[in-house]
Backbone as JSON, one array per atom type, in Angstrom:
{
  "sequence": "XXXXXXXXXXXXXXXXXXXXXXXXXXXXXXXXXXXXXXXXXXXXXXXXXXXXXXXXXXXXXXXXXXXXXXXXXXXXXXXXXXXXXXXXX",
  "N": [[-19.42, -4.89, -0.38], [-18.08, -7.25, -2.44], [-14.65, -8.2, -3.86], [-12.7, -9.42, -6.36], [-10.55, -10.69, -4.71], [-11.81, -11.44, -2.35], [-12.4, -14.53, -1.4], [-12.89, -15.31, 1.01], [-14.47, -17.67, 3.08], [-15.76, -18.9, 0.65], [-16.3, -22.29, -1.24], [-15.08, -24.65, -3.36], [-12.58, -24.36, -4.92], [-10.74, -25.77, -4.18], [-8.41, -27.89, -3.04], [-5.31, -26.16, -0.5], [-2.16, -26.0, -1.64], [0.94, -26.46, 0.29], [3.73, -25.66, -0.26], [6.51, -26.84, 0.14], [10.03, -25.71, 1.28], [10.23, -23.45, -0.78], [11.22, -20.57, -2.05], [11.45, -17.32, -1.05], [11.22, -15.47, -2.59], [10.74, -15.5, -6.4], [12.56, -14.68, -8.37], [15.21, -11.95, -8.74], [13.66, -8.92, -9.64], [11.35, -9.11, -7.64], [12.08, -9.63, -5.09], [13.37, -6.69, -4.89], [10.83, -5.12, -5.6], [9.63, -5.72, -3.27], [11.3, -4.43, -1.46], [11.01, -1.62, -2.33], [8.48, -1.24, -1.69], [8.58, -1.21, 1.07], [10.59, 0.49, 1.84], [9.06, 2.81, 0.96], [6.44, 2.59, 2.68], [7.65, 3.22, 5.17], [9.15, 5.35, 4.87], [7.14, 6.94, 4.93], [5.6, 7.67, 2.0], [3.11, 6.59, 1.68], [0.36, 4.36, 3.05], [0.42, 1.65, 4.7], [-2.03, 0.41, 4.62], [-3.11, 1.68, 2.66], [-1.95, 0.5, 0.42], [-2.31, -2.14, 0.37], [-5.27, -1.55, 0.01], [-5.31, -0.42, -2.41], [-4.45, -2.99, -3.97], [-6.15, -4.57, -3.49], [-8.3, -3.36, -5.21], [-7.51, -3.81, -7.9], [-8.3, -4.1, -11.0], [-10.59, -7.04, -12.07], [-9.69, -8.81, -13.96], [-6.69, -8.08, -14.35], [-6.11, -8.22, -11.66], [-6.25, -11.27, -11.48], [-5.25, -12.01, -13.58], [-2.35, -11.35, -12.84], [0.43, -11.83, -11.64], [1.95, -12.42, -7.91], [3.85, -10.36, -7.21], [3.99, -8.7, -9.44], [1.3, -7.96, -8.19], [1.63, -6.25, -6.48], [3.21, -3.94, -7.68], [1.75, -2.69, -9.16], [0.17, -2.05, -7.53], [1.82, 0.2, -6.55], [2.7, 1.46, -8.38], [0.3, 2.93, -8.87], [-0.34, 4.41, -6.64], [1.96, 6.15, -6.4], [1.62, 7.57, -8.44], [-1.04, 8.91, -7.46], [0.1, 10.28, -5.72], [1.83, 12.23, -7.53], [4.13, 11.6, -8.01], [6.93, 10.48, -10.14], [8.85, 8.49, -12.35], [9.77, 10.07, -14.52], [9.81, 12.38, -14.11]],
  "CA": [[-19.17, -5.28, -1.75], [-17.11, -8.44, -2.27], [-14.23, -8.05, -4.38], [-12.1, -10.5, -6.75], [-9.54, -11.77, -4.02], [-12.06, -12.32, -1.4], [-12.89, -15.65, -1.1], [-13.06, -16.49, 2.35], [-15.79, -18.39, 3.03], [-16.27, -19.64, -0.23], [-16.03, -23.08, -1.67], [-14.73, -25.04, -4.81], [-11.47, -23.43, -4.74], [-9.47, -26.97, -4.25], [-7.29, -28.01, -1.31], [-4.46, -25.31, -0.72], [-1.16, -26.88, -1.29], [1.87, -26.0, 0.77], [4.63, -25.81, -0.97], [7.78, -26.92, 1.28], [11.41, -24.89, 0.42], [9.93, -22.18, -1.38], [11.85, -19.33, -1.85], [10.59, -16.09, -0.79], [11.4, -14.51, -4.2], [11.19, -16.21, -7.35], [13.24, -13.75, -9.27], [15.85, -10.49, -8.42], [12.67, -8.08, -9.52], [10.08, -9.41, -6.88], [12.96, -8.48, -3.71], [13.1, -5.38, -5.24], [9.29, -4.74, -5.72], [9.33, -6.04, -1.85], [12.32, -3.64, -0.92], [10.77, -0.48, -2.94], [7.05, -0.93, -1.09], [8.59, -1.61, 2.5], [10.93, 2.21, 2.08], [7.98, 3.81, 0.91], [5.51, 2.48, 3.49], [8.72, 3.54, 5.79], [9.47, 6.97, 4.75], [5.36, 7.96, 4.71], [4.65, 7.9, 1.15], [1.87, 5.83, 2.27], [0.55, 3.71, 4.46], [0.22, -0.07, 3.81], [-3.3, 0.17, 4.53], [-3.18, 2.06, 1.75], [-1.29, -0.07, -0.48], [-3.42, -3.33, 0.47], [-6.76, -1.47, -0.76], [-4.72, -0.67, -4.16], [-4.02, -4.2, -4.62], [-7.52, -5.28, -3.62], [-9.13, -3.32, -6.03], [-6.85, -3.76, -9.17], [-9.66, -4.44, -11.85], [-10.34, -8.23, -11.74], [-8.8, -9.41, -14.98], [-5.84, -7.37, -14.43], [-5.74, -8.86, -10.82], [-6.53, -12.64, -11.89], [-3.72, -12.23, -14.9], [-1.12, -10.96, -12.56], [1.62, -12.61, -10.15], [2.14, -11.92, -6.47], [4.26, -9.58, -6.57], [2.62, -8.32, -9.85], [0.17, -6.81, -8.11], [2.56, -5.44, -5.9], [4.05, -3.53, -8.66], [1.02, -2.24, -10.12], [-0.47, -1.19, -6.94], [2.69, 0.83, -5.66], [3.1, 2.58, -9.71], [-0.97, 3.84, -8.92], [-0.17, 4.96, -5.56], [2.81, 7.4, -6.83], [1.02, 8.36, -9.66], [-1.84, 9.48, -7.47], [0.66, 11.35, -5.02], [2.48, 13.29, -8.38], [5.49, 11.0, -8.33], [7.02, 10.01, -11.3], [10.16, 8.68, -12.63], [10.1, 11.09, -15.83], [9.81, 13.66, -13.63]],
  "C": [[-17.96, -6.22, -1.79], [-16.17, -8.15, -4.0], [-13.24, -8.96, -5.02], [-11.23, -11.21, -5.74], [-10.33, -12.1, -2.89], [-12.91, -12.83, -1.6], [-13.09, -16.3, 0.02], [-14.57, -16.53, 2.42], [-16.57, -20.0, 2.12], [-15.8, -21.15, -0.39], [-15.7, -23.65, -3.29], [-13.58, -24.32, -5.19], [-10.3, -24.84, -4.82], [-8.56, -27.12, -2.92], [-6.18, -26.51, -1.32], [-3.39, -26.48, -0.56], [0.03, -25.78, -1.34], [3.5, -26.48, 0.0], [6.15, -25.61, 0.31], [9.27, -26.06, 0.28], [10.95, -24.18, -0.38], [10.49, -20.77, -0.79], [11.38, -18.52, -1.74], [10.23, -15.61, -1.75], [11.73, -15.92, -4.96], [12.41, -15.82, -8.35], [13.6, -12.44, -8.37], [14.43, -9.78, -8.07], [11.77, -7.94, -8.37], [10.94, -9.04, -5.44], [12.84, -7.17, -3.76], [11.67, -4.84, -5.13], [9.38, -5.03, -3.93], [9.71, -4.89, -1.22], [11.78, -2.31, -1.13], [9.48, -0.59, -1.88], [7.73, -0.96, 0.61], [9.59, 0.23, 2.73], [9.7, 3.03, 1.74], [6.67, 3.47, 1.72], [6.35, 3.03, 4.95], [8.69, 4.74, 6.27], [7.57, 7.74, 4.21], [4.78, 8.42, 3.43], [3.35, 8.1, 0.74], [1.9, 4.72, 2.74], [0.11, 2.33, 3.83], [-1.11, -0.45, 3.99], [-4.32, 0.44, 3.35], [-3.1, 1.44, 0.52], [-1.94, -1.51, -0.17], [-4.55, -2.3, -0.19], [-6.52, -1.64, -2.04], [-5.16, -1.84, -4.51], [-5.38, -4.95, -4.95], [-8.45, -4.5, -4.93], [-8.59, -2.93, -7.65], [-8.13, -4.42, -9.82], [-9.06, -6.54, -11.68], [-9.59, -9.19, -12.84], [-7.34, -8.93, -14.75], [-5.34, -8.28, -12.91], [-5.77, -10.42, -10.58], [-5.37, -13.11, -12.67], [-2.14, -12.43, -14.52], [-0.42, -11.82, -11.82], [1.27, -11.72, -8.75], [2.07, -10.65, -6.62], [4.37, -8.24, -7.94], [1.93, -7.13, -9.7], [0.64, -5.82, -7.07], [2.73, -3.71, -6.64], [3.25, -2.52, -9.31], [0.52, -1.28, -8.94], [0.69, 0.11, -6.43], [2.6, 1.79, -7.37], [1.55, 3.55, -9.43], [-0.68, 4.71, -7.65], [0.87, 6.24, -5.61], [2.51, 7.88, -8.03], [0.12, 9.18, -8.82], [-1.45, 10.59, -6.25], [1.85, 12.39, -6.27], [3.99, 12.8, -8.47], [5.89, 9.94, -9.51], [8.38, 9.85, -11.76], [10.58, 9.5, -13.77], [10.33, 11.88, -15.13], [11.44, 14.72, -12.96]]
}
């Protein structure tokens, strides 16, 4: 079953353009979102094999709408929701 981000293969997509001097991070938040998924793929929350499927199967509007790091963000809040972790808590 082929899912919104994969496109390999496909065509009509447009050249890719490389963007020279691009900063890793556009913004503080998106280090952070980097920094938060790389301790918890770390310390065994879960596993980043884990946290790639998340991302891949964020619904497709939701994953079309979002940024990078985005979907980062979204997939790492489902992933400690569905291990009982919560910042209210």
């Amino acid at each position: 079953m082929s899912r919104v981000n994969d496109v390999g293969g496909q065509t009509g997509f447009g050249a890719l353009e490389i963007e020279a001097d691009e900063p890793p991070f556009h913004a503080d938040w998106e280090a952070r979102v980097f920094a938060l998924n790389s301790v918890l793929v770390r310390n065994g929350v879960y596993r980043l094999d884990e946290f790639r499927d998340t991302v891949e199967r964020l619904p497709p509007a939701e994953y079309l709408a979002a940024s990078y790091y985005e979907r980062w963000l979204a997939a790492i809040e489902t992933l400690l929701e569905r291990r009982g972790v919560s910042a209210g808590d």
